[in-house]
C-alpha positions as CSV (number, residue, x, y, z in Angstrom):
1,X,-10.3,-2.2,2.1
2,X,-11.8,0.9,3.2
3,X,-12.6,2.7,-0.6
4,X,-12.5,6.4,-1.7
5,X,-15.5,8.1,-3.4
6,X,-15.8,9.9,-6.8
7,X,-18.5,11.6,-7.7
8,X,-19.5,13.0,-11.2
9,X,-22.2,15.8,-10.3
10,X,-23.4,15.9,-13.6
11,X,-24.7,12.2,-13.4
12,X,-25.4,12.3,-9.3
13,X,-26.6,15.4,-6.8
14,X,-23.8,15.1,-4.0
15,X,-25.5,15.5,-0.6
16,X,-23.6,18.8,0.4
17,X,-25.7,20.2,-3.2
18,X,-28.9,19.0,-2.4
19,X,-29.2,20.3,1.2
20,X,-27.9,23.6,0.1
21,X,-31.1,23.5,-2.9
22,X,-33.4,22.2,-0.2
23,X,-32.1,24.9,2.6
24,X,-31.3,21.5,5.1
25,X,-28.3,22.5,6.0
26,X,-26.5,22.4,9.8
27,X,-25.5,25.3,11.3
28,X,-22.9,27.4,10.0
29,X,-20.1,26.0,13.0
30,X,-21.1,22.4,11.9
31,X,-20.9,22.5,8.0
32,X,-18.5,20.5,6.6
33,X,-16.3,22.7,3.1
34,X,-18.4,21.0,0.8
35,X,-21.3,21.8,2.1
36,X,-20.7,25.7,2.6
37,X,-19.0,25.8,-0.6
38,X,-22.3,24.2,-2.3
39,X,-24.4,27.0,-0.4
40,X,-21.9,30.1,-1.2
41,X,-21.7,28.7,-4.7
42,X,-25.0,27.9,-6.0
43,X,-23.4,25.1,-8.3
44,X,-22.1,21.4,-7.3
45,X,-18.5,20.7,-8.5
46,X,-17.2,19.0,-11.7
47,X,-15.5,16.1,-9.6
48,X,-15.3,15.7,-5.9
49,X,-13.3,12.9,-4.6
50,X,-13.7,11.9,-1.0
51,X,-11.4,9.8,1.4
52,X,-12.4,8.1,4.9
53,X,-10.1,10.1,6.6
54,X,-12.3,13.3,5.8
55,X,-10.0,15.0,3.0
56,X,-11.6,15.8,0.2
57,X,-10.4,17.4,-3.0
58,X,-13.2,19.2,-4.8
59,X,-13.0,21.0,-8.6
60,X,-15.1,23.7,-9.0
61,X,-16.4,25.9,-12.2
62,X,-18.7,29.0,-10.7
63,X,-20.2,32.3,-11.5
64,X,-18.9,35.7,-9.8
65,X,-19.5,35.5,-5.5
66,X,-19.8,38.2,-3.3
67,X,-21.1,36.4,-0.3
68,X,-19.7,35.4,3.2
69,X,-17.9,31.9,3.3
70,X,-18.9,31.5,6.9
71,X,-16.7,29.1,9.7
72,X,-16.4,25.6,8.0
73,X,-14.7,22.1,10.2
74,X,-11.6,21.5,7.7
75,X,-9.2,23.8,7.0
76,X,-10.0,24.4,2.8
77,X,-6.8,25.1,0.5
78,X,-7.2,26.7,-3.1
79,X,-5.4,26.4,-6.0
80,X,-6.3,29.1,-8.8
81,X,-7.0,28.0,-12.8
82,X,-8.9,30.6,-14.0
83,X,-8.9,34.0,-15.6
84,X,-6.6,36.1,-14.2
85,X,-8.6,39.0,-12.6
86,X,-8.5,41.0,-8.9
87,X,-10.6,40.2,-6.5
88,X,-11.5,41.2,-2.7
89,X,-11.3,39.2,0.9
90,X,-12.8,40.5,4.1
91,X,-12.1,39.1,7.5
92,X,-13.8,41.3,10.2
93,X,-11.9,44.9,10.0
94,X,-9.2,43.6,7.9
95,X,-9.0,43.6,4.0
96,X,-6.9,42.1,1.7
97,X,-6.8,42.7,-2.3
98,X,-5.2,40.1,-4.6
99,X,-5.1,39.0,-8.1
100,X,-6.1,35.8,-8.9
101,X,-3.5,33.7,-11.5
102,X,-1.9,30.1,-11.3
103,X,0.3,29.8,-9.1
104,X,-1.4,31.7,-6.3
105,X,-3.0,30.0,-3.4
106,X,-6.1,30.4,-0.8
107,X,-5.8,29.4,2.5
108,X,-9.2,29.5,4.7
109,X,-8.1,27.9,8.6
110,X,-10.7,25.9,10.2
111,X,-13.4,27.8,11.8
112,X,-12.7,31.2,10.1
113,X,-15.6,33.9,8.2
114,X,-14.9,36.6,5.4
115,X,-16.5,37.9,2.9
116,X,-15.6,37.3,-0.6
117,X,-15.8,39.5,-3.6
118,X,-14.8,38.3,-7.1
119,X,-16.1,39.7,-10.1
120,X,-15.5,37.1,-13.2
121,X,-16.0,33.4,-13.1
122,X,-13.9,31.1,-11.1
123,X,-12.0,28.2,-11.7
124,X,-10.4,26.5,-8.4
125,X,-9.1,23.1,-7.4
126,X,-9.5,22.9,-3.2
127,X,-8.4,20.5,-0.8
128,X,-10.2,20.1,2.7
129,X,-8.2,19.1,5.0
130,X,-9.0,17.8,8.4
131,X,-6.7,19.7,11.1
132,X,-6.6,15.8,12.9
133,X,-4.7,14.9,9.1
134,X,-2.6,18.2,9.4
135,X,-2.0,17.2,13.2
136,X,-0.4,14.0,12.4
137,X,1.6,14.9,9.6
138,X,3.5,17.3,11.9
139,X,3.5,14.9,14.8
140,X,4.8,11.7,11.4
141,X,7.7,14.8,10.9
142,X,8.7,15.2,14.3
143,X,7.3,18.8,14.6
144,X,6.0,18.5,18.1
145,X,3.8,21.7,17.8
146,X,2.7,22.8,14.4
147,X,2.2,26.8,13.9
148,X,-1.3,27.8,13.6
149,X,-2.3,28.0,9.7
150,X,-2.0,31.3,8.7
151,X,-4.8,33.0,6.4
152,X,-3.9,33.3,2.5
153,X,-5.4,35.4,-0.2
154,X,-3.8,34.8,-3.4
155,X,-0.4,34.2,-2.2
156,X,2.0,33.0,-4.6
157,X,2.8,29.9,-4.0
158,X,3.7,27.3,-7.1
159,X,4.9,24.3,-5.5
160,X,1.4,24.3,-3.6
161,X,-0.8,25.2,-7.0
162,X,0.9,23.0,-9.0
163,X,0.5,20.1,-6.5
164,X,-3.3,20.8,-6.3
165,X,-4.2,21.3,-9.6
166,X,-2.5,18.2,-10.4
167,X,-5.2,16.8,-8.6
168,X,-8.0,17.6,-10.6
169,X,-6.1,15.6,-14.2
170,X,-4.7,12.6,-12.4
171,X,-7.5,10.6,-11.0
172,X,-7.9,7.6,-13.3
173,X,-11.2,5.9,-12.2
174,X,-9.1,3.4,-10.7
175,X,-9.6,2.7,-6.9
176,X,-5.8,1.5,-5.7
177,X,-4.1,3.9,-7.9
178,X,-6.5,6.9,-6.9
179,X,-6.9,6.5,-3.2
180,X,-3.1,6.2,-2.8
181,X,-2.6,9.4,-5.4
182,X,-5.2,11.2,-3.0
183,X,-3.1,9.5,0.3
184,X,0.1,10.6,-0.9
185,X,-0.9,14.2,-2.3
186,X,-2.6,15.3,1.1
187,X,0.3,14.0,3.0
188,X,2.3,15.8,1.3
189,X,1.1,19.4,0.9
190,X,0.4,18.9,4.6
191,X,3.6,19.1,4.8
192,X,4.1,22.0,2.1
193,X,1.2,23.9,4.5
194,X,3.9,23.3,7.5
195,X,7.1,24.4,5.8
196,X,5.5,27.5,4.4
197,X,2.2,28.7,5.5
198,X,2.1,28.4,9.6
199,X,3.1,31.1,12.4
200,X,5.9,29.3,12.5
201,X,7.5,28.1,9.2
202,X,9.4,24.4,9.6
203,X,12.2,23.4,7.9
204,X,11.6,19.3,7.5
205,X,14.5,17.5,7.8
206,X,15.0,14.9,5.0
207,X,15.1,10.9,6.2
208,X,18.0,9.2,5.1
209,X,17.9,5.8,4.5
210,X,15.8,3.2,2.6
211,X,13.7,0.5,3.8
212,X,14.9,-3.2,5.0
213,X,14.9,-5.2,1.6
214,X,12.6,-7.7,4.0
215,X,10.1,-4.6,4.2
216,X,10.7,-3.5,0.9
217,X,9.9,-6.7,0.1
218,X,6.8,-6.8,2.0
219,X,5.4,-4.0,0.6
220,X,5.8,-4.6,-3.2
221,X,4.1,-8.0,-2.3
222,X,1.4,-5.7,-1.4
223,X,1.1,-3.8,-3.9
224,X,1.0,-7.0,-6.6
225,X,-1.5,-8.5,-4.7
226,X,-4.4,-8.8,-6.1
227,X,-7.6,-5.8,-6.5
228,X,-9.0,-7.0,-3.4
229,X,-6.0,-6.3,-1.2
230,X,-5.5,-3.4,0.8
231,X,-3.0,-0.9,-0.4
232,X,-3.7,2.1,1.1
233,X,-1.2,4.3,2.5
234,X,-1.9,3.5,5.9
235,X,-1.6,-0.5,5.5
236,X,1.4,-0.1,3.6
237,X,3.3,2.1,6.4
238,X,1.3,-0.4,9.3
239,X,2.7,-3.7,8.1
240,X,6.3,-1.9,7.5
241,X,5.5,-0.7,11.2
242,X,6.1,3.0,10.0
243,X,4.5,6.1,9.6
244,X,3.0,7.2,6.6
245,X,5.0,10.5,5.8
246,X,8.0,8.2,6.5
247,X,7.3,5.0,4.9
248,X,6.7,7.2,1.9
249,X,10.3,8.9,2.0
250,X,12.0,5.3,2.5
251,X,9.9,3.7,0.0
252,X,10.9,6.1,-3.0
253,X,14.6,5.9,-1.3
254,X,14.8,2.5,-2.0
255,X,12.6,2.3,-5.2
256,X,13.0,5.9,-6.5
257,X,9.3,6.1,-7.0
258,X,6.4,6.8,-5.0
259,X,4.4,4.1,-3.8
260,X,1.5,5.3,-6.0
261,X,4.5,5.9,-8.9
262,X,5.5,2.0,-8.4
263,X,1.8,0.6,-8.5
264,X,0.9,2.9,-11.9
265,X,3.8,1.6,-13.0
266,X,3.5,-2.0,-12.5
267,X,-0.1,-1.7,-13.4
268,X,1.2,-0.6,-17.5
269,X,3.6,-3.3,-17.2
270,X,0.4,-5.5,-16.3
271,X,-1.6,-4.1,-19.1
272,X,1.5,-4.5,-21.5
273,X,1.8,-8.2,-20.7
274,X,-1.7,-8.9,-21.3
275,X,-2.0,-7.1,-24.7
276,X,1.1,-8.4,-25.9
277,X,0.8,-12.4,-24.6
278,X,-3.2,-12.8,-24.5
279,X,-5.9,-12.1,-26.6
280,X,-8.5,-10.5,-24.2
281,X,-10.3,-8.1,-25.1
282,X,-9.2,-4.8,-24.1
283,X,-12.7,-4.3,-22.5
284,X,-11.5,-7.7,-19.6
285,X,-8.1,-6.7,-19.2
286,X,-9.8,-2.9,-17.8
287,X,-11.8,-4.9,-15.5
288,X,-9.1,-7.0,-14.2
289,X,-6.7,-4.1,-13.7
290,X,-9.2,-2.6,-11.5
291,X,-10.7,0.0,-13.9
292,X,-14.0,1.2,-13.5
293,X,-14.6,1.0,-17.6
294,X,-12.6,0.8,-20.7
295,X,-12.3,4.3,-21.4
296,X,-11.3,5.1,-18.1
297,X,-8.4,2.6,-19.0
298,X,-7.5,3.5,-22.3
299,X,-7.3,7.3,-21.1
300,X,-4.7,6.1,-18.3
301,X,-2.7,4.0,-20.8
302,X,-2.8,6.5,-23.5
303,X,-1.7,9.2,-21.5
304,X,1.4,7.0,-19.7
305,X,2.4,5.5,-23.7
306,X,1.3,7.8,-26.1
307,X,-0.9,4.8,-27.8
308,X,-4.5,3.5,-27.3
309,X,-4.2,-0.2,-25.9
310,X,-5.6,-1.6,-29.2
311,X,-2.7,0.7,-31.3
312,X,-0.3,-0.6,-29.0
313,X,-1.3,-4.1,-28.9
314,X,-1.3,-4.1,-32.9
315,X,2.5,-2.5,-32.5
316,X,3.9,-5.1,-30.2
317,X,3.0,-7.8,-32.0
């Protein structure tokens, strides 16, 4: 199974970090977001988690910038979580002034430059996102050609901000549950960019219908299956013989959850069972529910029950 990355800076440089320290970087029209965010920034980000496909969602903690953010490969959408202050965007002749609060969003499109002038500290959550990710989404949705994506600068936006920051709280060191989080979440504000930030807005019409209960079938077999087993989004939709965007829709049709909903769910009910019917230490039941260490899984349970494993485990019996 092709496996996301997460990095923790603090333990590990990431490679976008150390080239901008060491001045190795590509030129400007080759550098990938993380690597031109690294150089405008001067910092490396709390988390970064990185998917095969190329989308990356990066949280980032940095001192006032007035620099040029110059033309990067991946379009790179922002989500604001910081102090609320104004701030000041140049792109060629034009200017644009905004205030910085939740619930505003940043849009830079692939391949543009501006200068960027914020006074106070900044606290963002951005997604880069491959316009080859964007382009299938619309092409999954039946959008058969997708406006170009329009240049934001602290446009409100809370569906989008909420979605992203999300992002940032709900990986759980877990490598099935995260990669299909990150799967799902960049599917879908692909889509959110579509309906709401292109030349050309799209309304997307909602698929009716569930899956087959053979394909349902199929697919929960899938998920149960054991750590080793591929469960990404894109082997899930292949073997239903689907697109992802609409495997996604007929999956929480049928199930009324998510895919990633369904397998955090059936991942407690897993972690129930064996705290309730076994005596293995909480430390083996982490390892065999695909945690990469027992806090990690304590964390997830406490924060789905309200309990630590060992407080529940006492409880239930």
């Amino acid at each position: 199974m092709s496996k996301s990355m997460l990095r923790d800076p603090s333990r590990e440089d990431s490679p976008a970090a150390s080239e901008a320290r060491q001045g190795h970087l590509p030129p400007p029209d080759q550098r990938t977001p993380d690597v031109e965010m690294a150089r405008v920034l001067k910092t490396t980000p709390l988390r970064m988690a990185l998917d095969p496909s190329g989308a990356t969602i990066a949280h980032w903690q940095h001192d006032p910038l007035h620099d040029v953010v110059e033309p990067m490969r991946h379009h790179v959408i922002m989500a604001y979580n910081g102090t609320i202050q104004r701030m000041e965007r140049r792109s060629g002749s034009s200017v644009a002034i905004g205030t910085f609060r939740r619930g505003v969003v940043i849009i830079i499109p692939e391949g543009s430059s501006s200068r960027w002038d914020i006074p106070k500290p900044v606290d963002v959550v951005q997604l880069y996102l491959p316009h080859t990710t964007f382009a299938r989404v619309a092409h999954e949705a039946d959008i058969a050609a997708p406006g170009i994506l329009l240049e934001r600068t602290a446009h409100p936006d809370p569906i989008t901000s909420r979605l992203l920051l999300t992002a940032a709280d709900a990986l759980q060191a877990n490598d099935a549950l995260d990669a299909l989080f990150r799967q799902q979440l960049t599917d879908l504000l692909a889509t959110r960019l579509l309906a709401a930030h292109t030349g050309s807005p799209t309304t997307i019409q909602p698929v009716m219908g569930g899956l087959a209960p053979k394909t349902l079938l199929r697919a929960i077999e899938r998920l149960r299956s054991d750590s080793d087993a591929d469960v990404s989004l894109a082997a899930l939709a292949s073997e239903a013989s689907l697109s992802r965007f609409h495997f996604c829709r007929a999956f929480k049709e049928s199930t009324g959850l998510s895919p990633h909903a369904w397998l955090r769910q059936y991942r407690l009910e897993q972690a129930m069972n064996m705290l309730r019917d076994t005596d293995e230490p909480v430390v083996s039941i982490s390892v065999a529910l695909g945690y990469s260490s027992q806090t990690a899984f304590a964390a997830a349970f406490r924060k789905l029950t309200g309990e630590t494993p060992t407080n529940w485990r006492r409880r239930a019996r």
